[in-house]
ModelCIF file with pLDDT and N, C-alpha, C, O atoms, coordinates in Angstrom:
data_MODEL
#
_entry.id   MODEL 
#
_entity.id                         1 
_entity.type                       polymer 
_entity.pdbx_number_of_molecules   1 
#
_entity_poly.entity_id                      1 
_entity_poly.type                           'polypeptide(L)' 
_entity_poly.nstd_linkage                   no 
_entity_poly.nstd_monomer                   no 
_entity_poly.pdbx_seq_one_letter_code       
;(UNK)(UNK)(UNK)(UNK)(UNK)(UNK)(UNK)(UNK)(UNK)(UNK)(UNK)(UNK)(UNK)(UNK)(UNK)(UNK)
(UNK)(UNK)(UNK)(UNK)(UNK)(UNK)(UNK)(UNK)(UNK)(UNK)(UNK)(UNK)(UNK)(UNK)(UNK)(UNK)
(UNK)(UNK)(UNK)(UNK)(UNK)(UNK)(UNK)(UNK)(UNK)(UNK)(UNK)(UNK)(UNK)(UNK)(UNK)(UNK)
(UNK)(UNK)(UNK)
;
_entity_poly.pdbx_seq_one_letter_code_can   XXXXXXXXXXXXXXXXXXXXXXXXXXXXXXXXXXXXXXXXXXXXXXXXXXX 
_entity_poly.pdbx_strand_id                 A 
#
loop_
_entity_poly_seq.entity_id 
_entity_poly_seq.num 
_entity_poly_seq.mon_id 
_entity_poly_seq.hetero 
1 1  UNK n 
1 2  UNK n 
1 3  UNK n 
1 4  UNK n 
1 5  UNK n 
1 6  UNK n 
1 7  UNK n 
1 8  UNK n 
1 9  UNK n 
1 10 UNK n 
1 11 UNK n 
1 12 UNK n 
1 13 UNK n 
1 14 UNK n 
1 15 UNK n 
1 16 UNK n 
1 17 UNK n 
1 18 UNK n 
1 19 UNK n 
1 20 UNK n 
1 21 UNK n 
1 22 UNK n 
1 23 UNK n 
1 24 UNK n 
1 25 UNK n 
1 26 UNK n 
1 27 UNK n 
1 28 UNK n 
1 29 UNK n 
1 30 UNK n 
1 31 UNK n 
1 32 UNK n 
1 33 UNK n 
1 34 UNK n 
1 35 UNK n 
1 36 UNK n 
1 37 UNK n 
1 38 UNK n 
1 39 UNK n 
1 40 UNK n 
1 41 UNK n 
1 42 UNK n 
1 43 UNK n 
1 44 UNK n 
1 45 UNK n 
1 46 UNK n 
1 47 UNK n 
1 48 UNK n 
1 49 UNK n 
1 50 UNK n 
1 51 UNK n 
#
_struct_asym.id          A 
_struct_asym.entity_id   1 
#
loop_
_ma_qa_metric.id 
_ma_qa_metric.mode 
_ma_qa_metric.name 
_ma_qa_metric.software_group_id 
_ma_qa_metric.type 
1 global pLDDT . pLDDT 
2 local  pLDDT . pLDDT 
#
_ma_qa_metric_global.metric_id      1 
_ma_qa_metric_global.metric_value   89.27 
_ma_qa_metric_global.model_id       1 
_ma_qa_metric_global.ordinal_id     1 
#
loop_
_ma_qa_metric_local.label_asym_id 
_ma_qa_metric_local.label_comp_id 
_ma_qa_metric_local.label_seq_id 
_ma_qa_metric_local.metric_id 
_ma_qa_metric_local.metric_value 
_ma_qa_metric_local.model_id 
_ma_qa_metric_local.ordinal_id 
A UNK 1  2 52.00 1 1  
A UNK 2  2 63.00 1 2  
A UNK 3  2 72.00 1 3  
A UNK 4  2 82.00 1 4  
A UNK 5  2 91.00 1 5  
A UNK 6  2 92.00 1 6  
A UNK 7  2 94.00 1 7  
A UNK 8  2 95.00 1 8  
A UNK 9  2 96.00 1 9  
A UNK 10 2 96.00 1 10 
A UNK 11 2 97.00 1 11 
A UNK 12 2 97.00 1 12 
A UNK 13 2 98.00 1 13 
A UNK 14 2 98.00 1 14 
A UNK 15 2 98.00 1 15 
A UNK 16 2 98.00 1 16 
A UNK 17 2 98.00 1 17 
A UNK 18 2 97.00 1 18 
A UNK 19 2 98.00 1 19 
A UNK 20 2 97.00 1 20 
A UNK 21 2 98.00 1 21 
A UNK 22 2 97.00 1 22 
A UNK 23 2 97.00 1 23 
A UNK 24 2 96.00 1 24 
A UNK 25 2 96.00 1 25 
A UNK 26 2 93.00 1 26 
A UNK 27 2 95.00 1 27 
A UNK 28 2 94.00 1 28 
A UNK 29 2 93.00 1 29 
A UNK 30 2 96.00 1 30 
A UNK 31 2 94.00 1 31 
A UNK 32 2 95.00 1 32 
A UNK 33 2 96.00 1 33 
A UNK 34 2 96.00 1 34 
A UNK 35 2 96.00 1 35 
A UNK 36 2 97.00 1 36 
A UNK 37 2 97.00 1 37 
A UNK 38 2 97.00 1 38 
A UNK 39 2 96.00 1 39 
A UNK 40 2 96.00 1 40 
A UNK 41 2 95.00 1 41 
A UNK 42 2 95.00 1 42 
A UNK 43 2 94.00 1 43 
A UNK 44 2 91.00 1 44 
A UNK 45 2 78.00 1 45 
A UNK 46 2 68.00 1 46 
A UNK 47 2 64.00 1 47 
A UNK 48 2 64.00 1 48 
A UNK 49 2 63.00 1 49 
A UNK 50 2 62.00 1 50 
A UNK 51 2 55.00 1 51 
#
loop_
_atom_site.group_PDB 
_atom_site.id 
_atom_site.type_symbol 
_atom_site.label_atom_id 
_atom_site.label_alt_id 
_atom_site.label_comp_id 
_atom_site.label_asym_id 
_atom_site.label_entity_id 
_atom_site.label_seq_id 
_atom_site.pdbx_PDB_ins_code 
_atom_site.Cartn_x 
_atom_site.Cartn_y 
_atom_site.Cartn_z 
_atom_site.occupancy 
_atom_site.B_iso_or_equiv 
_atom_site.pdbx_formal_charge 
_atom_site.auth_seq_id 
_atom_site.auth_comp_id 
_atom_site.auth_asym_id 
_atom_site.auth_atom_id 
_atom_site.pdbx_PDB_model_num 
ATOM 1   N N  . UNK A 1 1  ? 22.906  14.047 5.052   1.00 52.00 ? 1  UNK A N  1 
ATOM 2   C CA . UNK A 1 1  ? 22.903  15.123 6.016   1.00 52.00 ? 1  UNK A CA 1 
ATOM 3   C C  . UNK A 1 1  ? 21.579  15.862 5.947   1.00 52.00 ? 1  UNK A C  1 
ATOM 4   O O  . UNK A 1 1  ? 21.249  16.294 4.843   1.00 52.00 ? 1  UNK A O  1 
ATOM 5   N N  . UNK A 1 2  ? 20.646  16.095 7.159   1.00 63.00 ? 2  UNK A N  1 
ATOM 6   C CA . UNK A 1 2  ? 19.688  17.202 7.382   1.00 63.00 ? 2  UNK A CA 1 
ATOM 7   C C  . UNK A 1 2  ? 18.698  16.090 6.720   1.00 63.00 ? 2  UNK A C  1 
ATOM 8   O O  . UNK A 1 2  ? 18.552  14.875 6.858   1.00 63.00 ? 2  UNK A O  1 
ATOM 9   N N  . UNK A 1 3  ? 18.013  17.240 5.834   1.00 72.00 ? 3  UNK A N  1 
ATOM 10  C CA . UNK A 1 3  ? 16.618  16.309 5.514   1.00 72.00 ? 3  UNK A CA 1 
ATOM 11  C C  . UNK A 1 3  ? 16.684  15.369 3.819   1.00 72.00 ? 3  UNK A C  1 
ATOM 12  O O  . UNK A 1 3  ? 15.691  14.872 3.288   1.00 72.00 ? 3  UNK A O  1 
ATOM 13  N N  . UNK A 1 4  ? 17.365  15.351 3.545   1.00 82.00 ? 4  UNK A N  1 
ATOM 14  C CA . UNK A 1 4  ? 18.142  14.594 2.712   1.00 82.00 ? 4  UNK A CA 1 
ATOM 15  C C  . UNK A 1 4  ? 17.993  12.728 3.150   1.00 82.00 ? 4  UNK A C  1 
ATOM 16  O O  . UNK A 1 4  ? 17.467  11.799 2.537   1.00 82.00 ? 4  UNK A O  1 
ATOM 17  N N  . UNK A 1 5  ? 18.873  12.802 4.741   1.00 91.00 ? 5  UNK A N  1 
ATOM 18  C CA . UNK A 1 5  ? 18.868  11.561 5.455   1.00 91.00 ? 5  UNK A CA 1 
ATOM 19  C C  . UNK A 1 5  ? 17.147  11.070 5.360   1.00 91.00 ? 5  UNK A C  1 
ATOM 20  O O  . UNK A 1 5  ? 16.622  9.960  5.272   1.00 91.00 ? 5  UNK A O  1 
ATOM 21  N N  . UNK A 1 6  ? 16.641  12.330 5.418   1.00 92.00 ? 6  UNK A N  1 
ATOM 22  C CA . UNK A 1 6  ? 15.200  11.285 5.852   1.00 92.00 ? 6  UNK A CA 1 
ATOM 23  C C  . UNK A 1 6  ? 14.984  10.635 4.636   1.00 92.00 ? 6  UNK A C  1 
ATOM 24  O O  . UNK A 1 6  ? 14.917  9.409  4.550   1.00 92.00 ? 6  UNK A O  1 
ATOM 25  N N  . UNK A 1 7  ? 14.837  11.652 3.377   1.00 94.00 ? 7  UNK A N  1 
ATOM 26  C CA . UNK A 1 7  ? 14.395  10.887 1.873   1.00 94.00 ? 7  UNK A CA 1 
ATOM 27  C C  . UNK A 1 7  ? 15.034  9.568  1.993   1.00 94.00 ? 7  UNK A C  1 
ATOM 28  O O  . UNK A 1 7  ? 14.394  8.560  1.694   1.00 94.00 ? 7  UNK A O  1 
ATOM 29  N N  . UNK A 1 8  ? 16.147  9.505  2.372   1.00 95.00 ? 8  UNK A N  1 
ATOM 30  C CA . UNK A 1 8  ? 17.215  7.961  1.990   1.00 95.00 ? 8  UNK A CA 1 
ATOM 31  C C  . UNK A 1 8  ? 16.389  7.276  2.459   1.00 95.00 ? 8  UNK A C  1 
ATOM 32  O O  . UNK A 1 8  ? 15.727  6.531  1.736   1.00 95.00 ? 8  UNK A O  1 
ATOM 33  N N  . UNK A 1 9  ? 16.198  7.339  3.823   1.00 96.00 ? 9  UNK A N  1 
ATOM 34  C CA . UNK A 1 9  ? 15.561  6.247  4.697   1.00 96.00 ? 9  UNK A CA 1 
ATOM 35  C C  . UNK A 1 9  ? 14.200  5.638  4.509   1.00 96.00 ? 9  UNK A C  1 
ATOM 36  O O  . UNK A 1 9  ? 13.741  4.578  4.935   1.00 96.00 ? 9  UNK A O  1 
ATOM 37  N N  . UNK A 1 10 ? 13.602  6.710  3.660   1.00 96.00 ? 10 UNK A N  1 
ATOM 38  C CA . UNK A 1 10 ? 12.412  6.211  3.742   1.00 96.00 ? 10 UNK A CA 1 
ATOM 39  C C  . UNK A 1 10 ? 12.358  5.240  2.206   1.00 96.00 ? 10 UNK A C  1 
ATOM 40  O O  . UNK A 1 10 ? 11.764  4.172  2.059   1.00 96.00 ? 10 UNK A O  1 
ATOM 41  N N  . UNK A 1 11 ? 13.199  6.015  1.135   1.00 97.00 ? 11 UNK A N  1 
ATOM 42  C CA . UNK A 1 11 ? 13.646  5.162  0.093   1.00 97.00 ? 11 UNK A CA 1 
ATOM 43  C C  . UNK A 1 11 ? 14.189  3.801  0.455   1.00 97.00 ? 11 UNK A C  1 
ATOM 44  O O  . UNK A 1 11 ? 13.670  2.744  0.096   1.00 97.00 ? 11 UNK A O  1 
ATOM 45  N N  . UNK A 1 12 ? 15.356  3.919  1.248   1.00 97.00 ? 12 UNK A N  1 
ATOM 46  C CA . UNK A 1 12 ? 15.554  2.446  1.700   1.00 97.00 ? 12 UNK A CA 1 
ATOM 47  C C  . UNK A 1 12 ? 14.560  1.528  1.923   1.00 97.00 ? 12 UNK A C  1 
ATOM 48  O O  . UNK A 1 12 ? 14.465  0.504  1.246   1.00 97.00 ? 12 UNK A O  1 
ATOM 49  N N  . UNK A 1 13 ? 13.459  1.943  3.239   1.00 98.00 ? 13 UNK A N  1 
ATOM 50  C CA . UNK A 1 13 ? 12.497  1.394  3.828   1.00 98.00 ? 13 UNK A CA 1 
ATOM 51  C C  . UNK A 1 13 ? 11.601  0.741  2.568   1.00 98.00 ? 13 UNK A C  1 
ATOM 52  O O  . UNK A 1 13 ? 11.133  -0.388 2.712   1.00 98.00 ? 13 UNK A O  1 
ATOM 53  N N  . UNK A 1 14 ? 11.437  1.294  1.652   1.00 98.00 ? 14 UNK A N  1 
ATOM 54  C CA . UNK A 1 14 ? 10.428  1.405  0.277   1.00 98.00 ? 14 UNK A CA 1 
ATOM 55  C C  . UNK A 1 14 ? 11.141  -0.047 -0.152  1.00 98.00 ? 14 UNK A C  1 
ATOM 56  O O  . UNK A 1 14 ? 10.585  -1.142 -0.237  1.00 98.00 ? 14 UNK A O  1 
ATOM 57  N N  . UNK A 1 15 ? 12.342  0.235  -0.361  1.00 98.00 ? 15 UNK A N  1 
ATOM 58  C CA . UNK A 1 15 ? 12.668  -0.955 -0.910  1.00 98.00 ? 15 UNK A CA 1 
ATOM 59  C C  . UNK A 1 15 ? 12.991  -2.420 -0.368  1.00 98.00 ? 15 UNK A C  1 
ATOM 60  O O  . UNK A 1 15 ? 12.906  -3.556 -0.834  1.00 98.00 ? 15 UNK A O  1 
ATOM 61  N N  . UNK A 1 16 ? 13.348  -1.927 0.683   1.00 98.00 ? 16 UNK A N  1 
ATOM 62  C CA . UNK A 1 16 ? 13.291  -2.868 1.788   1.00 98.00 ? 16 UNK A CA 1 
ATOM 63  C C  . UNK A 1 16 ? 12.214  -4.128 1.514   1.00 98.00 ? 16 UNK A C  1 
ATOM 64  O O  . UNK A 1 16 ? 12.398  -5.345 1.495   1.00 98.00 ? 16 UNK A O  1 
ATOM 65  N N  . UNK A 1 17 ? 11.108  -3.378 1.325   1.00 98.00 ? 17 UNK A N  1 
ATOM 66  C CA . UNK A 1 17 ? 9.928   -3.791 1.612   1.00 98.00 ? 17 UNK A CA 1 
ATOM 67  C C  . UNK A 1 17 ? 8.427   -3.949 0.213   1.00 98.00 ? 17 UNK A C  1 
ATOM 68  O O  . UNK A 1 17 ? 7.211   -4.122 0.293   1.00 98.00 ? 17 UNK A O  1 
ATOM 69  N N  . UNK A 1 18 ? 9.416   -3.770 -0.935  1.00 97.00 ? 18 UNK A N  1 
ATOM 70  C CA . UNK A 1 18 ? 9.648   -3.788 -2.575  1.00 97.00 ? 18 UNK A CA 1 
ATOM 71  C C  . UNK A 1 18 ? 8.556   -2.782 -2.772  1.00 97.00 ? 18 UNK A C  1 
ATOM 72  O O  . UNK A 1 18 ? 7.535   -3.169 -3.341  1.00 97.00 ? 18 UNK A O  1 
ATOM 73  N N  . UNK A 1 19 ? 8.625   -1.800 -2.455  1.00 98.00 ? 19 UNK A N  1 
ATOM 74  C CA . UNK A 1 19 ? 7.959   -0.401 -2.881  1.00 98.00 ? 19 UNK A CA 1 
ATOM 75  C C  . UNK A 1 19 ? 8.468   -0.009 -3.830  1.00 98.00 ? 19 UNK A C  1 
ATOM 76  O O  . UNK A 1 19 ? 9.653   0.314  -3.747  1.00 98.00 ? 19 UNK A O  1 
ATOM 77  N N  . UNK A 1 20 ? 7.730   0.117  -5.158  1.00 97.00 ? 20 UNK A N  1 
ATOM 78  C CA . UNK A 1 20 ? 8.807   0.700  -6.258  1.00 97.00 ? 20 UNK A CA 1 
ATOM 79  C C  . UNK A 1 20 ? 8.568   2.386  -6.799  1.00 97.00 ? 20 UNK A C  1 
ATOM 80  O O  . UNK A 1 20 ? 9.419   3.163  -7.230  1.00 97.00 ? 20 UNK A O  1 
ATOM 81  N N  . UNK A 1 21 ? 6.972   2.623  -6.578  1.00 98.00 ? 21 UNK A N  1 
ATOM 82  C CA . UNK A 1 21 ? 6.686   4.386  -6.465  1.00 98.00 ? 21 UNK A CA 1 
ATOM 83  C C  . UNK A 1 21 ? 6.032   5.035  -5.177  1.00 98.00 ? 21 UNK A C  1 
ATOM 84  O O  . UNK A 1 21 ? 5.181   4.619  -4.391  1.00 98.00 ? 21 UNK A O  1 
ATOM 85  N N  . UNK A 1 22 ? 6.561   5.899  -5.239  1.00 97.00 ? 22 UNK A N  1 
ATOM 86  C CA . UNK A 1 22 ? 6.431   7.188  -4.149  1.00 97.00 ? 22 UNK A CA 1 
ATOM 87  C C  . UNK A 1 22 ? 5.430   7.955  -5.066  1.00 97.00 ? 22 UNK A C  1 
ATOM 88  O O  . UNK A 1 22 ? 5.416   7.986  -6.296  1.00 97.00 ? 22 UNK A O  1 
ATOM 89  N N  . UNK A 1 23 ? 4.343   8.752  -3.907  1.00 97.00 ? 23 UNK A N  1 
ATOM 90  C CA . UNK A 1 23 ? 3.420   9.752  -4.838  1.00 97.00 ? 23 UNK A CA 1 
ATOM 91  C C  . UNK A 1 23 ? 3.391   10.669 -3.213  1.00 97.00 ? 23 UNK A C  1 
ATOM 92  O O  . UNK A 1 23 ? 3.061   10.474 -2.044  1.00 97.00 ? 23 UNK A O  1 
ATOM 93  N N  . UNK A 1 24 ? 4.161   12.091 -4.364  1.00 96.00 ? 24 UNK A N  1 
ATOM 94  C CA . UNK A 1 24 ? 4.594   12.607 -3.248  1.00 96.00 ? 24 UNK A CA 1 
ATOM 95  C C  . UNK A 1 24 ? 4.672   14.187 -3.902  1.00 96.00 ? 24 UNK A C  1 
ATOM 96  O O  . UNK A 1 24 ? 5.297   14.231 -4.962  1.00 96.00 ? 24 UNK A O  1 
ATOM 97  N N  . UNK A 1 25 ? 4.105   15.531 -3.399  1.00 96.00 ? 25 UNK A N  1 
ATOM 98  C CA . UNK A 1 25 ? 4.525   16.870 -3.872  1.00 96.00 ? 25 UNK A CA 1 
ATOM 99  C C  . UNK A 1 25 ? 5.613   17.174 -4.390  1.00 96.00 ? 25 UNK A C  1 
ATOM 100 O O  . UNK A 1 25 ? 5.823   17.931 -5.338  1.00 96.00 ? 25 UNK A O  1 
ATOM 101 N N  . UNK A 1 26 ? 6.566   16.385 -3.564  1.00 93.00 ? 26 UNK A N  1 
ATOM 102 C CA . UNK A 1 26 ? 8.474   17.181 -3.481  1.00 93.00 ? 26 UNK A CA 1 
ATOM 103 C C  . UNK A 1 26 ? 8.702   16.059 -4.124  1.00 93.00 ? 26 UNK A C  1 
ATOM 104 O O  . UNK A 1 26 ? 8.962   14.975 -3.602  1.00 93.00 ? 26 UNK A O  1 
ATOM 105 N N  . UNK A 1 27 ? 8.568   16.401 -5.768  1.00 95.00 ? 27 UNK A N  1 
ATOM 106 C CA . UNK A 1 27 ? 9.191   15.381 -6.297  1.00 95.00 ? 27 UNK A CA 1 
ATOM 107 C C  . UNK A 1 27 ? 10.823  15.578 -6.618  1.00 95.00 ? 27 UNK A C  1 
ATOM 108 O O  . UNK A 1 27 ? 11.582  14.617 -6.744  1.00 95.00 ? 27 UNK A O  1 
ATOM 109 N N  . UNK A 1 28 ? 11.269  17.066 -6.738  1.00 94.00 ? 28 UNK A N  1 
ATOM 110 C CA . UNK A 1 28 ? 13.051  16.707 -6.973  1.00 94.00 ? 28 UNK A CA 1 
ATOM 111 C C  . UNK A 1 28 ? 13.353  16.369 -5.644  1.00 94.00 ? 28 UNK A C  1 
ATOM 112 O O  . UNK A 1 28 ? 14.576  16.505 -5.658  1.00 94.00 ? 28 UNK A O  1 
ATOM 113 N N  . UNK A 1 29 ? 13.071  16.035 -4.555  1.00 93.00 ? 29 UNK A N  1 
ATOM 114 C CA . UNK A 1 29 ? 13.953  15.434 -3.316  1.00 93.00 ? 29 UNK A CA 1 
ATOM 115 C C  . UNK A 1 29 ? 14.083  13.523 -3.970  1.00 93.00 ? 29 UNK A C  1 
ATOM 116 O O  . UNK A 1 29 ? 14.940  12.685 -3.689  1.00 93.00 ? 29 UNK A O  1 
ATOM 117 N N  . UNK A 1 30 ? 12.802  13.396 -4.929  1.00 96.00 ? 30 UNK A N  1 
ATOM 118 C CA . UNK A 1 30 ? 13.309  11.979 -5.067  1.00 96.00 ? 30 UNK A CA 1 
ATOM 119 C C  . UNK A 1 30 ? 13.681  11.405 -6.277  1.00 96.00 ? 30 UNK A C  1 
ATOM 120 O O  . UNK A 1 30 ? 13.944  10.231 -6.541  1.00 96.00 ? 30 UNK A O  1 
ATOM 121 N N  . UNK A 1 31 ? 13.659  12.758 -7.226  1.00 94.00 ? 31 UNK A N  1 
ATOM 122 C CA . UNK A 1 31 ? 14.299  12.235 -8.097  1.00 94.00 ? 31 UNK A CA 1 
ATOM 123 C C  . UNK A 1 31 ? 15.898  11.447 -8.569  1.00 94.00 ? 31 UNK A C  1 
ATOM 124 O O  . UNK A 1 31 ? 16.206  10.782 -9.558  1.00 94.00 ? 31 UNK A O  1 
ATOM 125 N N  . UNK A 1 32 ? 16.710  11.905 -7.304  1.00 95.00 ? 32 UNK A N  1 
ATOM 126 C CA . UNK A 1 32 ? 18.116  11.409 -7.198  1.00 95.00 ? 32 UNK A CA 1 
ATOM 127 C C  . UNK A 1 32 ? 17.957  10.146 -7.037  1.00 95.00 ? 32 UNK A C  1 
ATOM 128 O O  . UNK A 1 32 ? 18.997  9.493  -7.120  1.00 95.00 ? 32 UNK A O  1 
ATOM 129 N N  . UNK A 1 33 ? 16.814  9.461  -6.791  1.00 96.00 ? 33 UNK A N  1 
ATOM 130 C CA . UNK A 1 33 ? 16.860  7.935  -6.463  1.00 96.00 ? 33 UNK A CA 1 
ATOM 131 C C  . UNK A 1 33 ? 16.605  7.380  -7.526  1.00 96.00 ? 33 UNK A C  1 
ATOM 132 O O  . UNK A 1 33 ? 15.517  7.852  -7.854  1.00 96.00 ? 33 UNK A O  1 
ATOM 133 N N  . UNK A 1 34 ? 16.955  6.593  -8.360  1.00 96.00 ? 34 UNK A N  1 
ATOM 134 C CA . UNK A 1 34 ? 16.876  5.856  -9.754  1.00 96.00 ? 34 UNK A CA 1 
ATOM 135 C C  . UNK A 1 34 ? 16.214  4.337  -9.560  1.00 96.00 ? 34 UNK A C  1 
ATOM 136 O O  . UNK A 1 34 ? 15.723  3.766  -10.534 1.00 96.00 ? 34 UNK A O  1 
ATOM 137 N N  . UNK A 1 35 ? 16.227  3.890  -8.602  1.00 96.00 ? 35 UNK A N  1 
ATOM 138 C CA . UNK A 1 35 ? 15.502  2.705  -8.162  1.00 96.00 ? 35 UNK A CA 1 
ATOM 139 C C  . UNK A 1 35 ? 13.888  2.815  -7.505  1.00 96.00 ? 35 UNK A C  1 
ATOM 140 O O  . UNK A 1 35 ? 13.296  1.852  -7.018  1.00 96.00 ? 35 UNK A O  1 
ATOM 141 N N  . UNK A 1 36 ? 13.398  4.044  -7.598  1.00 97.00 ? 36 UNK A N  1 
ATOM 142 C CA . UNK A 1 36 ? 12.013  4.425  -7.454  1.00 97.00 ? 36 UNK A CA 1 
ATOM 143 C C  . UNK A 1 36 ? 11.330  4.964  -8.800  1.00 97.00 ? 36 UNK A C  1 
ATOM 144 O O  . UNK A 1 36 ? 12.011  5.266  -9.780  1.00 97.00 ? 36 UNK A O  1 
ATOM 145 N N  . UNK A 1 37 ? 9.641   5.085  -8.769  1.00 97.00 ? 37 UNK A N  1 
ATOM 146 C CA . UNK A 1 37 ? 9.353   5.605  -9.132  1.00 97.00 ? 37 UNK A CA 1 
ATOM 147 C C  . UNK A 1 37 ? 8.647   6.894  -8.747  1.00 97.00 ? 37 UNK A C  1 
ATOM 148 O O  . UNK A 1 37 ? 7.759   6.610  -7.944  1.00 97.00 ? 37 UNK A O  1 
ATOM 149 N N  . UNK A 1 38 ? 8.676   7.863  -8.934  1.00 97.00 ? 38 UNK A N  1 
ATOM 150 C CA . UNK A 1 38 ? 8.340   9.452  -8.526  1.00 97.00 ? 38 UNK A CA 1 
ATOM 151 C C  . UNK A 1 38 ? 7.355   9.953  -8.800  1.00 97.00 ? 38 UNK A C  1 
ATOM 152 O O  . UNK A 1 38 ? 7.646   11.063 -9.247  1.00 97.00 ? 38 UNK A O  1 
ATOM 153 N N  . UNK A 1 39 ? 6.096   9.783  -8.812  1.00 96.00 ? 39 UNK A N  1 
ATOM 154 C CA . UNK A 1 39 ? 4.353   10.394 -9.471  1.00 96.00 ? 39 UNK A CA 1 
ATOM 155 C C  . UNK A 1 39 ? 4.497   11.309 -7.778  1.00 96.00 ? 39 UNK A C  1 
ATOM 156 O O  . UNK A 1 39 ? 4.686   11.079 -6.583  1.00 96.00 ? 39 UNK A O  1 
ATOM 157 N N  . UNK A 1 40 ? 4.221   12.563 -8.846  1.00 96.00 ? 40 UNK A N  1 
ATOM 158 C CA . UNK A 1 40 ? 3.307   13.848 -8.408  1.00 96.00 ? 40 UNK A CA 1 
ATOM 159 C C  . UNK A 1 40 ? 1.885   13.920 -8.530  1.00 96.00 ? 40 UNK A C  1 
ATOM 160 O O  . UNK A 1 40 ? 1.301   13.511 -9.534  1.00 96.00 ? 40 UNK A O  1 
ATOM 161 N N  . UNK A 1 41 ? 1.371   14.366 -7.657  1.00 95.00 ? 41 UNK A N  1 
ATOM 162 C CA . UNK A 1 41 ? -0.432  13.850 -6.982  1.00 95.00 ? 41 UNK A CA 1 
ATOM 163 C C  . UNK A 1 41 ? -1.047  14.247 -8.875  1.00 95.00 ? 41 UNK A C  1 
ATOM 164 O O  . UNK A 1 41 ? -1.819  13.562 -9.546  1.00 95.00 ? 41 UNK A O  1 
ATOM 165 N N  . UNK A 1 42 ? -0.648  15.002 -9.107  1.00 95.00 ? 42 UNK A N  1 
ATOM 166 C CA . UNK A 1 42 ? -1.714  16.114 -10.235 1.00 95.00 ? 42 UNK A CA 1 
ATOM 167 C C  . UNK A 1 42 ? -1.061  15.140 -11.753 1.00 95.00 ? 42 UNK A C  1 
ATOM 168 O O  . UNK A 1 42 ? -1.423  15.525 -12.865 1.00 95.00 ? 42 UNK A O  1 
ATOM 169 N N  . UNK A 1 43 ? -0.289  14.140 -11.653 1.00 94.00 ? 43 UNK A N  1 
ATOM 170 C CA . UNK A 1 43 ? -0.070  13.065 -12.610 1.00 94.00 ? 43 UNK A CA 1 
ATOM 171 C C  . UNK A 1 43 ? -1.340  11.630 -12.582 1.00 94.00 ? 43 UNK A C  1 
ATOM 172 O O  . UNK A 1 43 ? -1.445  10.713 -13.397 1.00 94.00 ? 43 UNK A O  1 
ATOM 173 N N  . UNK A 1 44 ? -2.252  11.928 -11.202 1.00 91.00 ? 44 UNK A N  1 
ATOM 174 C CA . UNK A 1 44 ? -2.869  10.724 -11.405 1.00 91.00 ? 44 UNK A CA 1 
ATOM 175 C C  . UNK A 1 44 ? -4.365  11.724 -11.953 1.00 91.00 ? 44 UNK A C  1 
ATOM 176 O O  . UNK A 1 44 ? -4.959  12.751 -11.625 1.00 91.00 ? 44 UNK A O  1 
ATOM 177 N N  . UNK A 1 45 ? -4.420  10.973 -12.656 1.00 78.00 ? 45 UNK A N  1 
ATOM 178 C CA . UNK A 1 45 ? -6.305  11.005 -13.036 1.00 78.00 ? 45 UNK A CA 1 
ATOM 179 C C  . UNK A 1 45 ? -7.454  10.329 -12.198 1.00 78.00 ? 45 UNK A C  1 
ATOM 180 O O  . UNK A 1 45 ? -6.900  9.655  -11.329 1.00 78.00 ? 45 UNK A O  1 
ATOM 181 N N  . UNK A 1 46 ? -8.238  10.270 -12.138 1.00 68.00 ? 46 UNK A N  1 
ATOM 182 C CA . UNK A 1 46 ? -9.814  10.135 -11.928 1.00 68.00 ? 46 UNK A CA 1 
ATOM 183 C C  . UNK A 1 46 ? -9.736  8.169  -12.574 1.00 68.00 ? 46 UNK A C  1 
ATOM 184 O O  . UNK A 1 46 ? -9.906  7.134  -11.929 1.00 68.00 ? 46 UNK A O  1 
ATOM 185 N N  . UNK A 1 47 ? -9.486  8.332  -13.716 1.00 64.00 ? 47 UNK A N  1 
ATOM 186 C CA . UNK A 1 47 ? -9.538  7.117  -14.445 1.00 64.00 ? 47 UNK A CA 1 
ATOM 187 C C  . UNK A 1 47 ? -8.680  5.869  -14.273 1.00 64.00 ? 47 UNK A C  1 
ATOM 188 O O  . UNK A 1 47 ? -8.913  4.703  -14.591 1.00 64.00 ? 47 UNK A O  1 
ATOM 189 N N  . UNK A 1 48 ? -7.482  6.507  -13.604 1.00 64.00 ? 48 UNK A N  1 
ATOM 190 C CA . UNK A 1 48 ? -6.443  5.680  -13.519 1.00 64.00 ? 48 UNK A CA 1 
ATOM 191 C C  . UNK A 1 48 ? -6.463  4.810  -11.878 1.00 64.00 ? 48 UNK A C  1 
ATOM 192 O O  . UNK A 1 48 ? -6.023  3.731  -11.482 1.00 64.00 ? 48 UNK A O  1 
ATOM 193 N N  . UNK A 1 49 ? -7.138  5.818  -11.322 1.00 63.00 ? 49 UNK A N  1 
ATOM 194 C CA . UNK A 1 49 ? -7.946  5.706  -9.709  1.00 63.00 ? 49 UNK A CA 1 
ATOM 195 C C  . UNK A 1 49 ? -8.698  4.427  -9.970  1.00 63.00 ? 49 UNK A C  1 
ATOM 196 O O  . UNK A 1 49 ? -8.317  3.400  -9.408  1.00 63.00 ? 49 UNK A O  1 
ATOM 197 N N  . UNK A 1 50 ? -9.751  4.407  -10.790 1.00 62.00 ? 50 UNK A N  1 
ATOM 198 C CA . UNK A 1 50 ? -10.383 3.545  -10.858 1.00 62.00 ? 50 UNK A CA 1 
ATOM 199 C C  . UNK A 1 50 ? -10.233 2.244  -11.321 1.00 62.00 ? 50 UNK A C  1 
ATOM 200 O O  . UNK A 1 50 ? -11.025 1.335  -11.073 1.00 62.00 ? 50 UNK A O  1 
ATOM 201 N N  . UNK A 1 51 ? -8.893  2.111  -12.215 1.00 55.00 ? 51 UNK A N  1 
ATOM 202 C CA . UNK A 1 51 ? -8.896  0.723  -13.003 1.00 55.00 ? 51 UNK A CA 1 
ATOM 203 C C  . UNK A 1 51 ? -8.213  -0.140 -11.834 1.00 55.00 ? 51 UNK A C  1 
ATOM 204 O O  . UNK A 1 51 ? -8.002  -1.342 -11.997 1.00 55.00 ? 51 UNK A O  1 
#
């Protein structure tokens, strides 16, 4: 219901299509999903960019 439906869908879509992390601000909207992974922007480094 509401904006909830969208997270699903786009989770679905993710997997659909074997997406396994999301990098995304609103990370408790995706933490209910256990079949993703959830990185918040300020979790990636400079270094990790590069390898």
């Amino acid at each position: 219901m509401g904006v909830n439906v969208h997270d699903a869908r786009l989770v679905a879509a993710m997997l659909v299509h074997g997406l396994t992390h999301i990098l995304t601000f609103n990370t408790p909207d995706f933490r209910r999903f256990s079949q993703i992974t959830v990185v918040h922007p300020s979790e990636i480094t400079s270094e990790q960019v590069q390898d």
